[in-house]
N, C-alpha and C positions, 0 to 999 in steps of 0.2 A: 897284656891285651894291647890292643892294636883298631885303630879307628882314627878316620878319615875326618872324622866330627870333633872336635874337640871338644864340642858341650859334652860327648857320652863321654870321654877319656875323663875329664875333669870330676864327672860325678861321677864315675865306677873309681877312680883313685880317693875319694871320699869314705870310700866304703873299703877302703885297703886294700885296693885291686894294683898290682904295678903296671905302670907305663910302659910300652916298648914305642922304640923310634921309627921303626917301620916292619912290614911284615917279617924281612931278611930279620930281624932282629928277635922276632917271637919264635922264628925258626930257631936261631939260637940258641936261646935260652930253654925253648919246653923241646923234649924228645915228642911230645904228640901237639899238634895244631892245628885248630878246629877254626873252620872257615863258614862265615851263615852272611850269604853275603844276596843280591835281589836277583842275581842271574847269573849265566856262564859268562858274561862280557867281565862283569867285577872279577870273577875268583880265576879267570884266565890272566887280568890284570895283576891280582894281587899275587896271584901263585910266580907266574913269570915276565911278568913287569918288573922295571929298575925297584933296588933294592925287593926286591918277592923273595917269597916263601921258600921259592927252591936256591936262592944264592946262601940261603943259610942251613939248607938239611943237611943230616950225615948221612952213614948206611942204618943208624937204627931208628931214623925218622921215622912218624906216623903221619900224613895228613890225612882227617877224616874231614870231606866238606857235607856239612850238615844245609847246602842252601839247596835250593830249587831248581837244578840245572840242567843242562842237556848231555843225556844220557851218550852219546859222540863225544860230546868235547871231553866228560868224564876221563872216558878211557884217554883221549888224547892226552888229556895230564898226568893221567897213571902212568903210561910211557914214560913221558921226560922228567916225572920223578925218579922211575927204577933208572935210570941213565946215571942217575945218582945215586945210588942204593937205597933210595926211601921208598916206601909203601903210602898205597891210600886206598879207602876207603870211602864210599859216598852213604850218607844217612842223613836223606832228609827224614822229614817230620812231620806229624799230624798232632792236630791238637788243639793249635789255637794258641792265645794266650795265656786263658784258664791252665791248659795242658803243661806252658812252660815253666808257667807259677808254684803249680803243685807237684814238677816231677811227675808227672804220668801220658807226657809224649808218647806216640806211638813211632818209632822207627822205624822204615825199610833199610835195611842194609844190603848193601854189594859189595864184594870183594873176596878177599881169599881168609876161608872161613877160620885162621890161625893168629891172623891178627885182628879177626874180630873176637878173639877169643882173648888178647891181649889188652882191649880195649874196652872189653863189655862193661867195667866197675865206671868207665869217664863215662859212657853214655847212660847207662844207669842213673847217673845222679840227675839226668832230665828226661828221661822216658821210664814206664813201666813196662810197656808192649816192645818188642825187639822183635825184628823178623829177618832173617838171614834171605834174603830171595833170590842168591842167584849172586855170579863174579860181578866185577867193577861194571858200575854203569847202569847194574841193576835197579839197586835201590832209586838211583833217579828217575830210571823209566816207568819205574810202579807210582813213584810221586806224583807224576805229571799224570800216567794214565788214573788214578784216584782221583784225582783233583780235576777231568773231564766229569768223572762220575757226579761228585760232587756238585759242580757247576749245572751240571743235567738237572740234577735235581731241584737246585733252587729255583732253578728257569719254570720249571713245570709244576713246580709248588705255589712259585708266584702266579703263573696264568691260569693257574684254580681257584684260588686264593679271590684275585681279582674279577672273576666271572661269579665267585659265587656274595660277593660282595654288592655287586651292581643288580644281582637278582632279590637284594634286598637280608640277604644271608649274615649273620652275627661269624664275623671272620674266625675267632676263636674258636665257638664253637663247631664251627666248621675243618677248624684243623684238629679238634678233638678228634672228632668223629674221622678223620683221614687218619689220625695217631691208632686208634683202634680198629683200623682196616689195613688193606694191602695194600696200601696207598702210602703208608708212612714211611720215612727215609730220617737219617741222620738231622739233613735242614730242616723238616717238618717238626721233630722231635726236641729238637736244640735251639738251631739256628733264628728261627723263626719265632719262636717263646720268647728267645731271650735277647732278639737282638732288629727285630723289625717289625710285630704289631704293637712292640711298646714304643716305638719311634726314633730307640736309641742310636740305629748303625753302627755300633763301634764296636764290631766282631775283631777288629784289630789287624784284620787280613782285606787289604784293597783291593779294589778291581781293575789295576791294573797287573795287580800280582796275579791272580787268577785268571785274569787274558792271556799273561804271557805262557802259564802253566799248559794254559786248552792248547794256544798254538803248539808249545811243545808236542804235549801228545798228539794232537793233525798229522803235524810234520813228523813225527815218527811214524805213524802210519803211512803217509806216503811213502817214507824213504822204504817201509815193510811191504809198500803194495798191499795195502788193508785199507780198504775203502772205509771211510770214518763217515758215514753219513750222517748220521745224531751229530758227532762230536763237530763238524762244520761248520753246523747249524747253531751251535751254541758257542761256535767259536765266532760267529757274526754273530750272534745277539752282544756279548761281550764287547764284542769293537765297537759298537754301538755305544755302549753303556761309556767307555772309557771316552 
C-alpha cells in the first residue's frame, strides 16, 4: 500500500500491511492496483505524476480505480495505460462505511467485461452487489449520476422534515409515516435514523465529497446536452452547504 499520510501507512503496517515507496512501486510489485482516491485531480496525479502508477505497469497490469471520478478523465487514463499494455477498470462504490466494514459495497463497474471477470474475487472481498454497467467510464458516470439522486433526496427529506417540525410535528414520527408511503427513499429510511435525528452526522461521507460528485453529474449533463434541472438546483443547495 501506498499513502500520501504517513499516519495511515504507519497504522495499516501495524496490522501487516507492506509499505510501498510510491505509487510506481505498488505498480511493481501487485499485477492489480486499486486506487480510492477524493477526485480525478489525485488519481490523474498518482496514476501519471512522477514516480505514478503507470512508470511501473506491464502488459499484464490491472488498474481498477475504485474512487469518485470523472467519467472523461477515466477513459483519458484507460488510453495511456493500454499505451503501455495495462488495462483498467473504474468501480466506485456505494455503501458507506457500514458497507466497507462488512463487505457488502455495491459496485458499478466499467470496462471490458474479461477483465472484470479476472478481477471479480478482489472486488468481492468489499462489495456484495457488482454491476457490469457498460465499457470504461461507465461505472464512474453511474456513481456520480447516483450520488445526484441521492443528494436529491436528502435535500427534500430535509425540507419536510423541517416544515413539519415547525408545524409542531414529532420529526420521527413523521419520518415513519414518510417510511410507509411513497414518500420514502434510501435517506429517509437509513440516513436519517441513523445519522441525523439522533444528532450524530458521522455518515463518514462529507459534503464536500457529495458537491463534488452533484457537479460531476451537472457537468456531464451539460457536456450530454441533458438539461439537469433538479440536479442544479441541488448542486447550489450543496455549494451553499460547503
Amino acid at each position: 500500500i501506498y499513502d500520501i499520510r504517513k499516519e495511515v501507512m504507519e497504522a495499516l503496517a501495524l496490522e501487516g500491511v507492506e509499505q510501498a515507496s510510491s505509487p510506481k512501486d505498488v505498480a511493481r510489485q501487485c499485477p492489480v492496483v486499486i486506487t480510492m482516491l477524493p477526485s480525478s485531480a489525485e488519481v490523474e496525479a498518482t496514476v501519471l505524476g512522477p514516480d505514478g502508477v503507470i512508470e511501473g505497469v506491464t502488459s499484464s497490469s490491472i488498474l481498477i480505480d475504485m474512487s469518485s471520478s470523472y467519467a472523461y478523465s477515466t477513459r483519458m487514463l484507460s488510453k495511456k495505460l493500454a499505451e503501455k499494455g495495462a488495462r483498467m477498470l473504474d468501480a466506485p462504490v456505494s455503501g458507506g462505511v457500514r458497507g466497507a466494514r462488512e463487505g457488502t459495497l455495491a459496485i458499478m463497474v466499467g470496462g471490458d467485461e474479461k477483465v472484470l471477470k479476472e478481477c471479480r474475487s478482489v472486488l468481492e472481498a468489499v462489495g456484495s452487489k457488482i454491476t457490469h454497467v457498460g465499457n470504461i467510464g461507465a461505472g464512474h458516470a453511474v456513481k456520480c449520476l447516483n450520488n445526484m439522486c441521492s443528494a436529491c433526496t436528502m435535500i427534500i427529506t430535509s425540507e419536510a422534515l423541517v416544515a413539519a417540525t415547525k408545524l409542531g410535528l414529532n420529526p420521527e414520527l413523521v419520518l415513519a409515516a414518510i417510511n410507509n408511503s411513497s414518500g420514502r427513499s434510501y435517506s429517509s429510511e437509513y440516513k436519517f435514523p441513523t445519522f441525523v435525528l439522533n444528532g450524530a452526522f458521522n455518515s463518514g461521507f462529507t459534503v464536500s465529497l457529495m458537491n463534488k460528485d452533484v457537479g460531476m453529474a451537472v457537468r456531464l449533463g451539460e457536456e450530454l446536452h441533458v438539461p439537469m434541472f433538479l440536479g442544479t438546483i441541488v448542486q447550489q443547495v450543496y455549494n451553499y452547504a460547503v
